[in-house]
VMD Tcl script that draws the C-alpha trace (Angstrom):
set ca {
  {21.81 109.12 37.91}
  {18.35 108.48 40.11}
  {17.46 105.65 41.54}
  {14.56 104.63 39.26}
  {17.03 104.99 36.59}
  {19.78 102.75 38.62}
  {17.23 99.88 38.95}
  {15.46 99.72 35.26}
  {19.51 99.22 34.64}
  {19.69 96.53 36.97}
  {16.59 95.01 35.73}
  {17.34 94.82 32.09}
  {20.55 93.29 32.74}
  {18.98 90.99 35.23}
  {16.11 89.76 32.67}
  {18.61 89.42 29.85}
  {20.93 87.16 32.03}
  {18.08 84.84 33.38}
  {16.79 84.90 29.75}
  {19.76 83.43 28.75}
  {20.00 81.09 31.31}
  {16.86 79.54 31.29}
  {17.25 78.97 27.18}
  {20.70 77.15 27.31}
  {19.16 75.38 30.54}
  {16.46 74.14 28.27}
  {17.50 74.00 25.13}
  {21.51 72.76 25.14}
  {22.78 69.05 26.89}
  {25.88 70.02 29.22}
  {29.08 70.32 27.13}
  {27.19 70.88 23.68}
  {28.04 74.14 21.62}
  {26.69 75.88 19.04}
  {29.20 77.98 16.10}
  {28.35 81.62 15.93}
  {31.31 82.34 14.43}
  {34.65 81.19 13.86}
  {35.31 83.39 17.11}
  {32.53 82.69 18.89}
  {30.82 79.98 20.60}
  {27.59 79.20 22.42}
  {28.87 76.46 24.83}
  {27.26 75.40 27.77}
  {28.85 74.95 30.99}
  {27.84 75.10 34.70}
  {29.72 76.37 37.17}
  {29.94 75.06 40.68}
  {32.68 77.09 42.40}
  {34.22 81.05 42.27}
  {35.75 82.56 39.20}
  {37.22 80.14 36.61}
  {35.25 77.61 38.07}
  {37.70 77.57 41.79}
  {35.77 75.54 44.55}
  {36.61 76.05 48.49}
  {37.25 72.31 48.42}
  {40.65 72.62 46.35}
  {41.85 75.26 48.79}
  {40.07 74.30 52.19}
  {40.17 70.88 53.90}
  {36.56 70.95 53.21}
  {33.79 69.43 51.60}
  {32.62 70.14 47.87}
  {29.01 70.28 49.18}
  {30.46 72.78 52.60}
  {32.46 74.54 50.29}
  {29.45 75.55 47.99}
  {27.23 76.89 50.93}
  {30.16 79.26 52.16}
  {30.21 80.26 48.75}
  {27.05 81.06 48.30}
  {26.36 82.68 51.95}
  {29.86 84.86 51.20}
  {28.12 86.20 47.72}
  {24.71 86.80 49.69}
  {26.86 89.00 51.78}
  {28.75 90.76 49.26}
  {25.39 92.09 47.13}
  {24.49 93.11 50.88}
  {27.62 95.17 50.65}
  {27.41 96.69 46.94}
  {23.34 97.31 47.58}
  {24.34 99.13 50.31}
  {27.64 100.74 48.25}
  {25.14 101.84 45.12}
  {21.95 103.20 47.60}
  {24.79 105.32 49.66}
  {26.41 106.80 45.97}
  {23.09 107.24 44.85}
  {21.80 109.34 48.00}
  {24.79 111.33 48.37}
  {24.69 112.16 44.68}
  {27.99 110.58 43.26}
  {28.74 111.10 39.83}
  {27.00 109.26 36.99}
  {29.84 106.82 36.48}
  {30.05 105.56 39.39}
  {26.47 104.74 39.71}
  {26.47 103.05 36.39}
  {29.71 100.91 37.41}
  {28.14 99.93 40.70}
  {24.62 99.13 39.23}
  {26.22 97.03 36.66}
  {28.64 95.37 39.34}
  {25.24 95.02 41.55}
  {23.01 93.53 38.65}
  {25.87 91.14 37.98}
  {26.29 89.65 41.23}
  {22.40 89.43 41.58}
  {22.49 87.26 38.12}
  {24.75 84.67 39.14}
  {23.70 84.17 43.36}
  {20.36 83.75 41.52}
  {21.70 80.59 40.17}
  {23.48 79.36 43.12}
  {20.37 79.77 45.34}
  {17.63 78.69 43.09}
  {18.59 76.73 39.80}
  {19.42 73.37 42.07}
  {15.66 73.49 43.18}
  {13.84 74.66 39.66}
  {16.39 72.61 37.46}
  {17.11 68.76 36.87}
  {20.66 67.76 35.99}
  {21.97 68.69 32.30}
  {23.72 65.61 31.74}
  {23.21 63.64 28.56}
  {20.02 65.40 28.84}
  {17.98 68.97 28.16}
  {16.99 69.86 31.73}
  {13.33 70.95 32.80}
  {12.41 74.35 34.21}
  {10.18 73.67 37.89}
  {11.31 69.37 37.71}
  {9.92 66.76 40.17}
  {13.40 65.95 40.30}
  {15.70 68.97 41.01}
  {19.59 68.22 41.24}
  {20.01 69.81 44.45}
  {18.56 72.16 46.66}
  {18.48 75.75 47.82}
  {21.76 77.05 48.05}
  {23.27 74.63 46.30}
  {22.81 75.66 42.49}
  {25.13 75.64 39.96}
  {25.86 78.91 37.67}
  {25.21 78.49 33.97}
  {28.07 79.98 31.36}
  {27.88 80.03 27.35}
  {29.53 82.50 25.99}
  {32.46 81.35 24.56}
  {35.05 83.75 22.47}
  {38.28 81.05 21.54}
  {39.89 84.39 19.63}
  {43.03 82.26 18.89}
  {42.51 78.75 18.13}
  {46.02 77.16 17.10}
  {49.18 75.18 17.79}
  {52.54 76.59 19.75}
  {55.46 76.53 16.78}
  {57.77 73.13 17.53}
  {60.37 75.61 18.50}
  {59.22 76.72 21.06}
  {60.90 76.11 24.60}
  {58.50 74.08 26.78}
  {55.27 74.43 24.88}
  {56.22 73.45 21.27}
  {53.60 71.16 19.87}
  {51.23 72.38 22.39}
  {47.94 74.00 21.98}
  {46.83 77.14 22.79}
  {43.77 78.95 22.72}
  {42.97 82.43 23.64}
  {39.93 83.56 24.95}
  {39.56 80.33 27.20}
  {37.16 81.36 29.88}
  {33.09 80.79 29.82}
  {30.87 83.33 30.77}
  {27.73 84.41 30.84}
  {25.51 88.48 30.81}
  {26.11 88.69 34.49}
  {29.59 88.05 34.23}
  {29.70 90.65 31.47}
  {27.72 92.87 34.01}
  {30.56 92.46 36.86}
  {33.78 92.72 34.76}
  {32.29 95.76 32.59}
  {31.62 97.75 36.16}
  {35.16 96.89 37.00}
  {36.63 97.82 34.27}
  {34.77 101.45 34.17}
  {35.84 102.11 37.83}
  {39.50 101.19 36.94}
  {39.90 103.20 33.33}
  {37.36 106.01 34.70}
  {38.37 105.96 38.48}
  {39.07 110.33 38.51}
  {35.64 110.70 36.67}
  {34.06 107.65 38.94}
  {35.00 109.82 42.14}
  {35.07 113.21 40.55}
  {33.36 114.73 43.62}
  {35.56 112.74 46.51}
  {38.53 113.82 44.62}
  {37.78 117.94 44.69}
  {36.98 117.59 47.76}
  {40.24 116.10 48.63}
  {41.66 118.99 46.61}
  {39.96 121.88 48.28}
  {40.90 120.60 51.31}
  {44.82 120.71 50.56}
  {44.27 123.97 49.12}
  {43.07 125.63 51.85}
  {45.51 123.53 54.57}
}
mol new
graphics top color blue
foreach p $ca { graphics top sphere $p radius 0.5 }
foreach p [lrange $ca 0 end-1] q [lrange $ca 1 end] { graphics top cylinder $p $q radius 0.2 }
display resetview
């Protein structure tokens, strides 16, 4: 896989997640949620910390508003590290899987530092209120945006069996997480590179092989 064809990739997944964004930004109050189906839900949410919605500040004797600008610089840094991961697979000619699992990976992380950097300066708050794209009256500032989630999957929707040790009575729903295309993005690049990791590195791994063979 080229490079032109590694960043119309990127690019499509990039426009589709900012598409997205910029809709539930301006179309849904935070918290309000739309029925698809039974199984799925638009539902908007924003996201101020790491994965499932983690902040610095529950870990780190640090500030909410400190722990947000590590965040963000820390993500700035790791794109620097996966642009540079997909441009050296790319010019030493790595297989086709790999490329496509570290373009989607790359597009993915793009998507959501987008938010973090920008949306606090284009976007006013959500609350009790549709926000407005490029306000006089931004919720925070560069750096300091929050990521936007909505899609919603609640697969299992029900109520743990009285019976049950501990949780009887309690409910429980399965697919609980919000995310959003970029997230998609990240996780599906993942998951290629772990269920096609001997295809992903086809070439590192005959190399490996030759070697040993003629040792």
């Amino acid at each position: 896989m080229n490079l032109k064809k590694s960043i119309a990739l990127i690019f499509i997944i990039l426009l589709i997640d900012q598409i997205s964004k910029v809709y539930i930004k301006t179309h849904f109050i935070l918290g309000e949620s739309v029925d698809v189906f039974n199984w799925f839900k638009i539902l908007f949410i924003e996201n101020e910390g790491a994965a499932w919605g983690t902040k610095l500040s529950d870990i780190l004797p640090i500030s909410d508003s400190a722990g947000k600008l590590v965040l963000t610089i820390f993500r700035l840094f790791a794109i620097a590290g996966i642009g540079y991961w997909l441009w050296d697979s790319i010019r030493k000619e790595a297989s086709k899987t790999l490329v496509i699992a570290v373009s989607l990976i790359f597009a993915g992380a793009i998507g959501n530092i987008v938010d973090s950097l920008f949306y606090g300066l284009l976007f006013n708050d959500s609350y009790n209120t549709v926000a407005t794209l490029f306000t006089n009256d931004p919720y925070g500032g560069l750096f300091y945006g929050k990521v936007v989630d909505m899609l919603y999957f609640p697969l299992i929707d029900t109520t743990w069996p009285e019976w049950v040790p501990m949780v009887g009575g309690n409910s429980f729903r399965f697919f609980e997480p919000v995310f959003n295309i970029a997230d998609t993005a990240i996780s599906t690049g993942v998951g290629i590179l772990i269920v096609f990791n001997k295809k992903a590195f086809a070439k590192k791994n005959e190399e490996v092989e030759e070697t040993d063979q003629n040792v």
